[in-house]
Phi, psi and omega in degrees: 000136162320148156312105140288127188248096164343111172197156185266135184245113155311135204194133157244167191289017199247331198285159174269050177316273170002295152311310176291331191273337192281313194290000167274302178302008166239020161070071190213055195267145168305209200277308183260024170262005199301349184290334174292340189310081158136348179239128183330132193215167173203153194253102229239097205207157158307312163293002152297312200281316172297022170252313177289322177300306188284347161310287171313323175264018169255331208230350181057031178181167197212175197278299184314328197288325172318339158250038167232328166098351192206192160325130163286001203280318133010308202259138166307181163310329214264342195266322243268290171289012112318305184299298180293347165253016177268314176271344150287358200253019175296327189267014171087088161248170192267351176194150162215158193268122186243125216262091207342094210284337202222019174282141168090325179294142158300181179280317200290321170310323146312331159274345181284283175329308171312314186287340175297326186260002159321304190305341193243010196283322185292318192293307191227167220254169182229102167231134214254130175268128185218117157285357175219111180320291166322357191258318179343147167245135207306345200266338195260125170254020173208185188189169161185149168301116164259107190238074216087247183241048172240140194240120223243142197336092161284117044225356194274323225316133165242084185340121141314092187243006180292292162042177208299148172315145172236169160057039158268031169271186195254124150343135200271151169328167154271193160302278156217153163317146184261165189286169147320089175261185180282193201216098027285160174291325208208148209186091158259108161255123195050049193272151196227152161173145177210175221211093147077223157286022159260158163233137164305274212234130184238120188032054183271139193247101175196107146289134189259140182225177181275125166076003185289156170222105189248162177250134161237116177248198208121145155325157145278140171083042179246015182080026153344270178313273253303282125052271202296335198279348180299328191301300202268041174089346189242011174239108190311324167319310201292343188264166200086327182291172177270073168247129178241125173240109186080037174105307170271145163274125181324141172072012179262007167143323198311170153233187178283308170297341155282339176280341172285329185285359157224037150260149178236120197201142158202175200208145171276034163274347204265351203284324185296315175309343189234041170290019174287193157281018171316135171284158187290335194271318168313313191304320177285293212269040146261341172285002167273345161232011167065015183251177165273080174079173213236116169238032165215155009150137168241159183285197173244023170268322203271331185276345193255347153286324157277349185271330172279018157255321163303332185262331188282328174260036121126354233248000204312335164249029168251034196269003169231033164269168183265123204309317204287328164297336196302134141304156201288295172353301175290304184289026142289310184286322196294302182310293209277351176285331192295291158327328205275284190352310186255037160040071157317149162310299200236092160284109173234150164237141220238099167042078182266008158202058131312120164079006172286147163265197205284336186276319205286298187326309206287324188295320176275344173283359171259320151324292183285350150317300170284315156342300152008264178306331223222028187205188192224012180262145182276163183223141170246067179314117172262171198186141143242034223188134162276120190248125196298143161105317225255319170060063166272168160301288187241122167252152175241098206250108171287112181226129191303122165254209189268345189229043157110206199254120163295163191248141166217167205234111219224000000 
């Protein structure tokens, strides 16, 4: 039998990963992967786990929990995929497919993770599906691209992440001026929050300022969200607290739409909302209306902003293809363009290159990079992951203690 060799299979969001890992695990590997023909392989992934979570919430225990010690439901991203490579690797496999293996994750757990399959690089074959060039694990010496379900120059293939300069035109105007606000915009002093006997979040201390550009890092489960959602309004914790949003103390009268109306914010969890038929130019000028896709007549003020946005991301003749055809990368720069459009006081984005590949990441942190630079609105990148390129002024690093997570300014 061939030697097995630890190898990267590269993937954008267009390759048929999925499709590939079923045709290894049917013993049916192409040509050049032909050293797999005959040999046990088990498959490591996020849709593993979601396939073992709804087993636990129909029968209320799974094959996994037991190497998870508790609920998985329970458990971080990060405990989850500990558990899950203890039991695949229970079963002796002769290879595993490691499905980016190190998406979702901190840096410690990412580091943790690493050091676990260090221990298993002599024993079992690696062959790692991967989207972020940095992620390559140190042990693999061969590679190839996957383009669709073709495995594209093998065995040398080396990721391109650079590629041409983007966004070297000017941010488009706003729209209109915002009225006088105070100045910091967002004011925490000593906010405490906890969720029943957890504790979130322990005494943070933070000003937002006009025109600032922060990075919020943090573990998963040091209270990120939780964090942003007291910021936008969407969390009941927030009231009682010493919060100034705009100018008011958080429970003094506002509602969530005043405070929404001068935020600009998005999370790819927002993807679910626009399964319509929308065009790129309606999806930006719904962000001038705060609606989900555009159902009413846009003015020609509102179409000539948008067509100067469609020419700054590179996109000026695609403006009546459908949001829904974009590769996930693009539809990422329209959503932050989306956000962007009416130059908000306060733009945050909530892990807006999550699940990215290594070029579409680096293409959407150099938006906001320029986005930045080049506006008077402040922005808050949330991450658990450093992104080459995004250049904030200030991070704010959330680090977990016993009685929840301190804010530190690192």
């Amino acid at each position: 039998m061939s030697p097995c060799l630890h190898t990267a299979i590269y993937t954008d969001n267009a390759s048929r990963k999925t499709a590939l890992a079923q045709r290894l695990l049917s013993d049916d590997p192409p040509q050049e992967l032909n050293f797999l023909k005959g040999r046990q392989g088990r498959w490591f992934s996020n849709a593993r786990i979601a396939e073992f979570l709804e087993e636990e919430a129909r029968h209320e225990t799974s094959a996994l929990t037991p190497y998870a010690g508790r609920p998985l439901r329970t458990l971080s991203s990060g405990e989850r995929k500990k558990a899950l490579l203890a039991y695949l690797l229970s079963g002796k496999p002769e290879y595993l497919i490691l499905d980016d293996p190190f998406d979702n994750l901190d840096q410690g757990y990412q580091q943790a993770l690493y050091n676990l399959l260090a221990e298993q690089e002599n024993s079992v074959c690696f062959i790692q599906l991967i989207s972020r060039a940095e992620d390559r694990l140190p042990c693999i010496r061969q590679g190839a691209f996957l383009d669709g379900l073709a495995l594209v120059g093998f065995p040398g293939y080396e990721p391109e992440v650079h590629g041409k300069q983007r966004f070297t035109g000017t941010v488009p105007p706003p729209p209109r001026s915002w009225p006088e606000l105070p100045d910091p915009l967002v004011s925490l002093q000593e906010v405490t929050l906890t969720y029943g006997q957890t504790p979130v979040l322990d005494q943070i201390t933070w000003e937002i300022r006009k025109g600032d550009f922060w990075e919020l890092r943090g573990p998963n489960g040091s209270g990120k969200s939780s964090l942003i959602t007291m910021i936008s309004g969407d969390n009941p914790k927030a009231f009682g607290q010493n919060m100034y949003l705009f100018g008011k103390r958080k429970g003094s009268g506002e509602s969530v739409w005043d405070i929404k109306s001068l935020l600009g914010y998005f999370t790819p969890a927002m993807s679910d909302r626009f399964r319509g038929y929308h065009t790129l130019e309606n999806m930006l000028i719904s962000g001038l209306t705060d609606s989900i896709g555009l159902y009413v007549q846009p003015t020609d003020a509102q179409q000539l902003l948008a067509q100067q946005w469609l020419k700054f991301l590179g996109m000026e003749t695609r403006g009546q293809e459908r949001f829904s055809d974009l590769t996930e990368g693009d539809k990422r720069l329209i959503f932050c363009a989306r956000a962007m459009i009416k130059h908000p006081p306060l733009l945050i984005l909530d892990e807006p290159t999550a699940g990215l590949d290594t070029r579409a990441a680096r293409g959407v942190a150099a938006l906001i990079a320029k986005m930045a630079s080049q506006s008077e609105t402040a922005i808050v990148f949330v991450s658990h992951r450093k992104e080459p390129g995004l250049l904030p002024e200030q991070v704010l690093e959330l680090q977990p203690g016993p009685l929840g997570s301190k804010a530190i300014v690192v």
